[in-house]
C-alpha positions in Angstrom: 212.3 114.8 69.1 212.5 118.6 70.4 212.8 121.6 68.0 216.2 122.2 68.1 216.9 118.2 66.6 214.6 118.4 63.9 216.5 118.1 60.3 216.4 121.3 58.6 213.5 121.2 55.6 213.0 124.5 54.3 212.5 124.7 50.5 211.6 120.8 50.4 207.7 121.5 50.2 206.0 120.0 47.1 205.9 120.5 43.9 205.2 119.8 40.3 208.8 117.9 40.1 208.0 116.1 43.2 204.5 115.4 43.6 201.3 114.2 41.6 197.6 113.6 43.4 197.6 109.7 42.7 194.5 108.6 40.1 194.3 105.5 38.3 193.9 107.1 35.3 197.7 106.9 35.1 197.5 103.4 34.4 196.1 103.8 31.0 198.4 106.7 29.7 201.5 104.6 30.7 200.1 101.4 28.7 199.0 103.6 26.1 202.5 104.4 25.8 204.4 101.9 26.4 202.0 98.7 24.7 200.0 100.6 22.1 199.7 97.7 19.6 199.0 95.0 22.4 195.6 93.9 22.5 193.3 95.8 25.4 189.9 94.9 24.8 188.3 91.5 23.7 184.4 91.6 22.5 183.1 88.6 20.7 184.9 89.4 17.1 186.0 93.0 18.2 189.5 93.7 19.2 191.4 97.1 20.4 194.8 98.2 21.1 195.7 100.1 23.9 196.3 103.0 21.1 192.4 102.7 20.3 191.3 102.3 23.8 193.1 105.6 25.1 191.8 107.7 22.2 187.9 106.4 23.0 188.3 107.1 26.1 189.5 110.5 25.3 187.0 111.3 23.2 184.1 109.8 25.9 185.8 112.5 28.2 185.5 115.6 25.6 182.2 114.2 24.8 180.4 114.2 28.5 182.3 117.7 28.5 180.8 118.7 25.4 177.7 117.8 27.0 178.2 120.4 29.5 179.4 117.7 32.0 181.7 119.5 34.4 184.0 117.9 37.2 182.1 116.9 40.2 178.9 115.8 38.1 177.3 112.0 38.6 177.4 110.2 35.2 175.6 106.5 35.2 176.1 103.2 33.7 173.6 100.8 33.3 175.7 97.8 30.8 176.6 94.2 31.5 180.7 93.5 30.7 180.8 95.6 27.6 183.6 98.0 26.2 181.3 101.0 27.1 181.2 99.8 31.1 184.8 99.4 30.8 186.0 102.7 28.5 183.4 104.6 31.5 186.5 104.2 34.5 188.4 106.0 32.3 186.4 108.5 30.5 184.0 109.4 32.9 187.2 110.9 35.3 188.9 111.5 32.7 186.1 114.5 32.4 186.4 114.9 36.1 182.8 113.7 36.3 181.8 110.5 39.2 181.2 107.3 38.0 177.9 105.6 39.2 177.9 101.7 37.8 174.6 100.6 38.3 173.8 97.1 39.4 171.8 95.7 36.7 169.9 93.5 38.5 167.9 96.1 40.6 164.4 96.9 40.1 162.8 100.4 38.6 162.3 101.8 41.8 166.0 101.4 43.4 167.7 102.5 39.9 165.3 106.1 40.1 166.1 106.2 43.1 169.8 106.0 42.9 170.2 108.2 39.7 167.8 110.6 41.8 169.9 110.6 45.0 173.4 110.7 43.2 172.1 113.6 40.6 173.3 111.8 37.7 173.0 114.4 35.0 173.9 111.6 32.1 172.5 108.0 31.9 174.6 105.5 29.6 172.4 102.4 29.6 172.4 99.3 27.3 169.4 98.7 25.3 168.7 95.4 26.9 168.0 97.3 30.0 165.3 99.4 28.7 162.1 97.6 30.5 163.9 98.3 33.6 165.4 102.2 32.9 162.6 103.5 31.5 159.9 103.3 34.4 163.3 104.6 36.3 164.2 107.7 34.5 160.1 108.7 34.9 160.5 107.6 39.1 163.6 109.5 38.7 162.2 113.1 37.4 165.5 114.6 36.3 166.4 116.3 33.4 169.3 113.2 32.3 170.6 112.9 29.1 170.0 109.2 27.6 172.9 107.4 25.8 171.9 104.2 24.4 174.1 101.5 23.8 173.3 99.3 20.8 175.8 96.0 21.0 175.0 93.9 18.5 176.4 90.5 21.0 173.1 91.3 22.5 171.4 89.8 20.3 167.4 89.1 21.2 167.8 90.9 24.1 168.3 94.9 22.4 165.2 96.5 23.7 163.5 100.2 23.2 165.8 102.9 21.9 165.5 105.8 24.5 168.2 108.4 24.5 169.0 110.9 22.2 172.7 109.6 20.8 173.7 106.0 20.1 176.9 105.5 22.3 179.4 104.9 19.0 177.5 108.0 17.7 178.5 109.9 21.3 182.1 108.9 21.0 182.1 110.5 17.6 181.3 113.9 19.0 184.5 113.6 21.4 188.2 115.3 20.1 190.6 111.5 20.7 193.5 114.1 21.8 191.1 115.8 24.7 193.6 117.4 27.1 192.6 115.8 30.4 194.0 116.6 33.7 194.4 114.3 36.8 192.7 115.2 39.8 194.0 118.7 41.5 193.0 116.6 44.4 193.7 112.8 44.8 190.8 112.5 47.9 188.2 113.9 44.7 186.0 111.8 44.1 186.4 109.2 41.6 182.8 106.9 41.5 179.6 106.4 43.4 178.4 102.7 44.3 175.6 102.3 46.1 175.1 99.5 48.5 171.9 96.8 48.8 170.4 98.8 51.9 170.2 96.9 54.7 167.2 98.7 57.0 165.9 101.1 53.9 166.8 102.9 50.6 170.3 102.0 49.3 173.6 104.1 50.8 176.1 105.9 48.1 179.4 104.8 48.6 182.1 106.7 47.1 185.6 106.6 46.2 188.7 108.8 45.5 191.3 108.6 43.4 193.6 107.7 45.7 192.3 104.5 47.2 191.1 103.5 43.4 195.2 103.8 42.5 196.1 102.3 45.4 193.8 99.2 45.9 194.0 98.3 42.1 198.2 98.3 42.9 197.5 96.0 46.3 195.1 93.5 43.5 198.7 92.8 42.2 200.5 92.8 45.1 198.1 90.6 47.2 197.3 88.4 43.8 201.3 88.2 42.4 200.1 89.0 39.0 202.5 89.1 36.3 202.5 91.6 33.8 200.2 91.1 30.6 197.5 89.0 32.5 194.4 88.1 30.3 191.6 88.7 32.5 187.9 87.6 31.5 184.8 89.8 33.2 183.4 87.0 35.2 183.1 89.8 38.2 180.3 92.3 37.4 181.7 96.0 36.9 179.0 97.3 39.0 180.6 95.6 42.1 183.1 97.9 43.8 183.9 98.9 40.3 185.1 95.2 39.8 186.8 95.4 42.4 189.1 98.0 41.2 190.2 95.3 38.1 189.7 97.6 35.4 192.6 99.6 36.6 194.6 96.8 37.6 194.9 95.1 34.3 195.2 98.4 33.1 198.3 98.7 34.7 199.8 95.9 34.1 198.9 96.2 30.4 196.8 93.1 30.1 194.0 92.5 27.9 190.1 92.6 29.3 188.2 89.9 28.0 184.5 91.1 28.0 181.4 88.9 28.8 177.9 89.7 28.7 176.8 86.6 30.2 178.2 84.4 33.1 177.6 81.3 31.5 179.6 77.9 31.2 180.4 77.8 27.6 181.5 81.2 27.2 183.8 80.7 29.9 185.5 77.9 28.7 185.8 79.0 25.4 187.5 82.3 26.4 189.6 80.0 28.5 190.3 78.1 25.4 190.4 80.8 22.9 191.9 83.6 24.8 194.4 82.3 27.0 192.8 83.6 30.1 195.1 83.4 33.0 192.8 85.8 35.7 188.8 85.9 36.4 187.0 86.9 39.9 183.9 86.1 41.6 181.7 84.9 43.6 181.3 81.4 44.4 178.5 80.5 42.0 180.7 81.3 39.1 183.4 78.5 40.6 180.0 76.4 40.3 179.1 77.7 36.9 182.9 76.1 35.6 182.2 73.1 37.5 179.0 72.0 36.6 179.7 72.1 32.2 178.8 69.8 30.8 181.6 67.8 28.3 180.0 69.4 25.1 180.6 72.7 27.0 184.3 72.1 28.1 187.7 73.1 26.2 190.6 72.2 27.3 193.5 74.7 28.0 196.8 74.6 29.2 197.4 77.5 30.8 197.2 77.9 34.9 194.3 79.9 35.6 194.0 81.9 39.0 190.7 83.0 40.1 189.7 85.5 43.5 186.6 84.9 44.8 184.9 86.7 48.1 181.4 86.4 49.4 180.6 83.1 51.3 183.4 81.2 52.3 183.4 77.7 49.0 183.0 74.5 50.3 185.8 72.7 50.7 185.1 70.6 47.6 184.6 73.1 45.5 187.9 74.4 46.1 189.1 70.8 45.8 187.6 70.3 42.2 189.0 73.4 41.0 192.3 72.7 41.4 191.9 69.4 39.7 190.8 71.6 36.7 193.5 73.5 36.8 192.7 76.7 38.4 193.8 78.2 41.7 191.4 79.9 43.5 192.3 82.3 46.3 190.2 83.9 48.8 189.5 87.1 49.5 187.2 89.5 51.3 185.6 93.2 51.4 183.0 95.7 51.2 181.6 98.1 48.8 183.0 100.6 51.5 186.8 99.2 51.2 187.2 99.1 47.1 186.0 95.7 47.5 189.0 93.2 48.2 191.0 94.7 51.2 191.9 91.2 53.2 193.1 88.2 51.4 193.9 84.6 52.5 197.7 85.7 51.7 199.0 81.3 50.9 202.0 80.2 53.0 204.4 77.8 51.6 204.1 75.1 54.6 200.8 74.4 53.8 201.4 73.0 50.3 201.9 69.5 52.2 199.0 69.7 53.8 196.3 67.2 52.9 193.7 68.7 50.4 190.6 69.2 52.9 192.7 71.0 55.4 194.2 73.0 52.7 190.7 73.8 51.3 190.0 74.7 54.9 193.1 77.2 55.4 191.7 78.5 51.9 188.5 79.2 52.9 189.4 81.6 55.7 189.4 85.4 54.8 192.9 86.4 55.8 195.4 88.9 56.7 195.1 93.0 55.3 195.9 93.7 51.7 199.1 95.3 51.4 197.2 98.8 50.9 195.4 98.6 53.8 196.8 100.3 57.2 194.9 97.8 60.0 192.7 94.9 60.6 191.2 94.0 63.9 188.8 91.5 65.1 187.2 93.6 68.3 184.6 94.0 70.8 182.1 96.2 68.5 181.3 98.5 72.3 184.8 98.9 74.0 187.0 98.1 70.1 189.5 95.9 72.2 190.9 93.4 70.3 189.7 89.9 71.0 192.2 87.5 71.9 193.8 85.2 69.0 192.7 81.9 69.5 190.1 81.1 66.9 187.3 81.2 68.9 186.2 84.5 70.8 183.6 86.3 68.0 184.1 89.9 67.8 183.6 92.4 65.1 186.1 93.3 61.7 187.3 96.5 61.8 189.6 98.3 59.4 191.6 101.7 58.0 193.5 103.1 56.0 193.5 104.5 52.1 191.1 102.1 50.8 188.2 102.9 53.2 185.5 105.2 51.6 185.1 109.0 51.5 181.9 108.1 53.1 177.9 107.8 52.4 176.7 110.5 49.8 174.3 112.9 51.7 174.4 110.8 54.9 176.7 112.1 57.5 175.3 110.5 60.5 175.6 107.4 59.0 178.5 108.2 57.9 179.7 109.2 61.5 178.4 106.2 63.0 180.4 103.6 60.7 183.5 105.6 60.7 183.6 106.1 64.8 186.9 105.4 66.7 188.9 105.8 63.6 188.0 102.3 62.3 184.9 101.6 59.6 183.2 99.2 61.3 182.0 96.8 58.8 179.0 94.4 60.7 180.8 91.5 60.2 181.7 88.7 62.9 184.4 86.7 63.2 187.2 85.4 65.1 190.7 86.3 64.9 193.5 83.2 64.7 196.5 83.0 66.7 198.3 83.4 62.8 196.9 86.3 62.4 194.4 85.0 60.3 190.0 86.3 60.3 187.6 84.1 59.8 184.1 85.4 59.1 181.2 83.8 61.5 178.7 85.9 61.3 177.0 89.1 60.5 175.5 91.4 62.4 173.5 93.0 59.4 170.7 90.9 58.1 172.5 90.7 54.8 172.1 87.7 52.9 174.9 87.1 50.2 173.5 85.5 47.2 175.7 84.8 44.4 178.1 87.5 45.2 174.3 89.5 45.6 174.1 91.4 49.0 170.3 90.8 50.1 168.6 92.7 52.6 166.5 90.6 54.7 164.5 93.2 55.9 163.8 95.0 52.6 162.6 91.3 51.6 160.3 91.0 55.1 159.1 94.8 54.3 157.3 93.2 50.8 156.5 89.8 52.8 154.4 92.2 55.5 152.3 93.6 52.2 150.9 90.2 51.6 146.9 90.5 52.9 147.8 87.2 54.6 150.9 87.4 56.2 150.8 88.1 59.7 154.5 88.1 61.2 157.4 87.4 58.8 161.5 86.4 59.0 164.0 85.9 56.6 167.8 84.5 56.8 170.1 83.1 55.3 169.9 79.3 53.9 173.1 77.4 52.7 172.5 76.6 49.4 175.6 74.4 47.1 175.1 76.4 43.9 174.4 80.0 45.2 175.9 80.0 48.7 173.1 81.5 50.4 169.5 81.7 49.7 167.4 83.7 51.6 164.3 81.8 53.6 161.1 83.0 54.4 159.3 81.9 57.6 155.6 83.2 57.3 152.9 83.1 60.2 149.8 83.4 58.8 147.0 85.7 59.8 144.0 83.7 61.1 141.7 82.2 59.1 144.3 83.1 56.1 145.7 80.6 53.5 148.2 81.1 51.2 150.7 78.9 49.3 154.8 79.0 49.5 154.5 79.4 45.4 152.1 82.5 45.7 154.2 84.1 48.5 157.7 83.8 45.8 155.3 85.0 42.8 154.1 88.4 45.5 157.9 88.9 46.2 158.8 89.0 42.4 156.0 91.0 41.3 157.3 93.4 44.1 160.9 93.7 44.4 164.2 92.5 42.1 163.4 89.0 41.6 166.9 87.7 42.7 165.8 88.9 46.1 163.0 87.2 46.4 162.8 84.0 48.7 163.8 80.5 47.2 162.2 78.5 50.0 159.0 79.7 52.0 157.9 77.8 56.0 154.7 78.4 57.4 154.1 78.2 61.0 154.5 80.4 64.5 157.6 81.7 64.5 159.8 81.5 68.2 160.3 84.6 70.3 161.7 86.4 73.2 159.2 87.5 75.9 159.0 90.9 74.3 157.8 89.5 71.1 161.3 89.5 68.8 162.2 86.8 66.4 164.7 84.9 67.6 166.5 84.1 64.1 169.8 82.3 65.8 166.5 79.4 66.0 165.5 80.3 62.7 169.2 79.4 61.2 169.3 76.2 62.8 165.5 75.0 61.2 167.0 76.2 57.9 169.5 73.1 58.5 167.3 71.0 58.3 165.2 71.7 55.3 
C-alpha cells in the first residue's frame, strides 16, 4: 500500500480511554468485584472470599512497600500450595516487585544461589523449609529480610523460626485499600523462575505481564473451562508459576483448593468434599489417583479434567483414568513459554476410535495454544521445517507473547536460544501430517522426573567426586510410576570397589535427593574413537534392566 492510500489516523494514538498495559492482576479486581462472597481460597478448615482475598493481597503489597520494597525488586517464596504462595502472584506485583517461587525441592546450595543471582531483597519461606533455607540465606550473603510462615496444617513438619515477622503478623502491617497500579509497562517484568541447569548453575527465566495475562487466558481457551472451576493445587506453584493457574482460576472466579501434600487421600477427599472439577500435573500424580487404595477412595460425581505435560502417560494410564471419571488432556512447555504453550487440542472424529489408539492420539503433544504466534518442527542448523509425515526428527521451535523476556544476567545465552526469531527449545520430535508434534527426543540431557527437570550432567558432575568412580553416564530410564528415572552407568577406577547402594547414598549426601540415581550399572562404558559416551547405546541397555 503506498502513502497516498493509507487511511488517515491522526489523533487515533493511545490513550488512557483506549489502552491499558495487560497484567494479570486484573483478574483479581474484576472477581473481587463482581464474586466477592464466592469462595476463593480452600485450606484444610480455612475458607476466603474473593472480598478477603483482594484486601490480603493488598495489604501483602503495602507491606513489601512498607518494607522499602520498590518496583523492580526480587521477592522470594519458599511454601508448598499454601494461601501465602498463592496471595504472592498477586501481592508481590501488586508492589511492582518480581516474583521468584522457589522450587522446594532444591538443595542449600542452588536456593543461595538463586536468591543470590536474582537479588531477592525479601525471603517468604515456610517453616517446614527451615533445614534447607537457613544454610541458604548464610551461602547467599545478602542482607534479606526473613518472613516466616507458621501454618498450622503443617503439622510435625514446622521447623526453626528464622525471620523477623510471622507472615499473618506481616499482612497486619499492610493498609487492605493500598492503591496499586498496573504495570506502566506490560513487557515489566512480572516473576523470575529459574530452570534445573542443564550444563551448570540454574538460568533465571523471567516473565512479563503480558504473557502471564495472556497464557493464563489461552489455559481457558485451550482447556474450555467454564466459569467457577474448583481447581485443587496438585501442580507445584513453583513450576512456571503453576503454569500461569493462579491467574486463570482467578479469572474465571473459581475457587483454589490448596494442598500441602500430593498424596492419594487428600486428593480424593477434595474430590469428594470440594467438588473439584480441574487439577494439573505430571504424570505421577495421574499414578498417585490410581494406585489408592479403597480405604483411600471417595466417590464423586462430578467430571473431573486434569492437564498433564512432562513424559508422554502410557496408554493405560490414560485408559484407567477415564474409567474413573476423569479426562486427562495433554499438554506441553517450558519454563521459558509460561509453561503450557502446545496442547493436544481433541478432535471430535476420534471419539470412535478404539481406546488404545485414542490413548495414543492423547499422548501426542499437539498443536500451539491459542496465545502462541508459531510452532515448527525444524532442522535446528538451517530452521527449515521438516516435512509432515511423522517420521523425519527435527527440533520444536516457537514465538510469540508467551516466550520469555529472557535469562536474568545471561545475554549470550539468551542470544543463542532466541536466534532466528524462534526460542529454540532442545526438544526432538516429529511433525504429523495433521499438524500434530510429537516429542522423541531431547537434545539436552534433561531427565524429567515426576514433572522434575534433572540434569544429567549436574548428576555425573557429583558421580566424578566419588574416589572410585572413574568414567560416569547418566540418562533417562522409563520408569511406570515416575516416568523417568535417571540411571547411572559407573566404570570403576582400577583396583576400586564400590557398591550401587553407596554410589545412591554419595549422590544424596551431595545434591537434592530427587536427583539422585534410582538404579546404578557397573562396567566399561561404549565409546566413539575419540573417547565420547555413546548414550543412544546407553538408552537401549536401560531397556533391558
Amino acid at each position: 500500500m503506498n502513502e497516498t492510500s493509507k487511511a488517515d489516523e491522526t489523533g487515533l494514538a493511545p490513550g488512557a480511554a483506549n489502552f491499558a498495559a495487560l497484567t494479570p492482576l486484573s483478574f483479581l479486581a474484576r472477581t473481587a468485584e463482581v464474586y466477592p462472597q464466592r469462595t476463593a481460597v480452600v485450606h484444610g478448615a480455612a475458607r476466603q472470599t474473593w472480598a478477603e482475598t483482594y484486601g490480603r493481597c493488598r495489604r501483602f503489597a503495602s507491606a513489601l512497600r512498607r518494607h522499602g520494597i520498590a518496583p523492580g525488586d526480587t521477592v522470594a517464596v519458599m511454601a508448598p500450595n499454601t494461601p501465602p504462595m498463592f496471595e504472592a502472584h498477586f501481592g508481590v506485583p501488586m508492589a511492582g516487585a518480581v516474583l521468584n517461587a522457589l522450587n522446594v525441592r532444591l538443595d542449600a546450595a542452588t536456593i543461595g544461589f538463586i536468591l543470590e543471582h536474582g537479588e531477592a531483597k525479601v525471603l517468604i519461606a515456610d517453616t517446614a523449609f527451615a533445614a534447607i533455607v537457613k544454610p541458604a540465606l548464610a551461602l547467599a550473603a545478602r542482607d534479606i529480610l526473613v518472613i516466616d510462615i507458621d501454618d498450622p496444617q503443617a503439622g510435625d513438619e514446622r521447623g526453626e523460626r528464622l525471620g523477623a515477622l510471622d507472615y499473618e503478623e506481616f499482612l497486619t502491617g499492610g493498609d487492605p485499600d493500598f492503591a496499586w497500579a498496573p504495570p506502566d509497562d506490560e513487557w515489566q517484568a512480572i516473576s523470575l523462575n529459574y530452570t534445573s541447569g542443564t550444563t551448570g548453575d540454574p538460568k533465571g527465566v523471567v516473565y512479563h505481564h503480558r504473557g502471564a495475562y495472556l497464557n493464563a487466558l489461552g489455559n481457558i481457551q485451550a482447556w474450555a473451562m467454564a466459569p467457577h472451576p474448583v481447581y485443587l493445587w496438585t501442580l507445584p506453584m513453583f513450576h512456571c508459576n503453576g503454569w500461569c493457574f493462579p491467574w486463570t482460576v482467578t479469572a474465571l472466579g473459581g475457587t483454589h483448593v490448596c494442598l500441602r501434600k500430593v498424596e492419594a487421600k487428600a486428593i480424593h477427599d477434595a474430590f469428594a468434599d470440594h467438588g473439584v472439577t480441574h487439577l494439573c500435573g505430571a504424570p505421577i500424580v495421574m499414578q498417585t489417583i490410581l494406585a489408592a487404595s479403597d480405604s483411600e477412595r471417595r466417590g464423586f460425581s462430578q467430571k473431573i479434567h486434569m492437564m498433564t505435560a512432562a513424559a508422554p502417560p502410557p496408554a493405560p494410564v490414560l485408559e484407567a483414568m477415564t474409567a474413573a471419571g476423569i479426562e486427562v488432556t495433554h499438554a506441553y512447555g517450558l519454563t521459558e513459554t509460561y509453561g503450557p504453550s502446545v496442547v493436544c487440542a481433541w478432535q471430535e472424529a476420534w471419539n470412535g476410535l478404539p481406546n488404545e489408539q485414542q490413548a495414543a492420539l492423547k499422548s501426542r503433544q499437539g498443536v500451539k495454544y491459542p496465545v502462541l504466534e508459531d510452532l515448527m518442527v525444524a532442522d535446528p542448523e538451517t530452521m527449515i521445517p521438516v516435512p509432515r509425515d511423522g517420521a523425519t526428527l527435527g527440533e520444536v521451535f516457537l514465538r510469540g507473547n508467551i516466550v520469555m523476556k529472557g535469562y536474568l544476567k545471561n545475554p549470550a545465552t539468551t542470544g543463542a536460544a532466541l536466534k532466528g526469531g524462534w526460542f529454540h527449545s532442545g526438544d526432538l520430535g516429529v511433525w504429523h501430517p495433521d499438524g500434530y508434534i510429537e516429542l522423541k527426543d531431547r537434545s539436552k540431557d534433561i531427565i524429567i522426573s515426576g514433572g522434575e527437570n534433572i540434569s544429567s550432567i549436574e548428576i555425573e558432575s557429583v558421580l566424578y567426586r566419588h574416589p572410585a568412580v572413574a568414567a560416569a553416564a547418566v540418562v533417562a530410564k522409563a520408569d511406570p510410576k515416575w516416568g523417568e528415572t535417571p540411571c547411572a552407568f559407573i566404570e570403576l577406577k582400577p583396583g576400586a570397589a564400590a557398591a550401587a547402594a553407596e554410589i545412591v547414598a554419595f549422590c544424596r549426601d551431595n545434591m537434592a535427593h530427587f536427583k539422585a540415581p534410582r538404579h546404578v550399572v557397573f562396567g566399561a562404558l561404549p565409546k566413539t574413537s575419540t573417547g565420547k559416551i555413546q548414550k543412544f547405546a546407553l538408552r537401549e541397555k536401560t531397556k533391558g534392566l
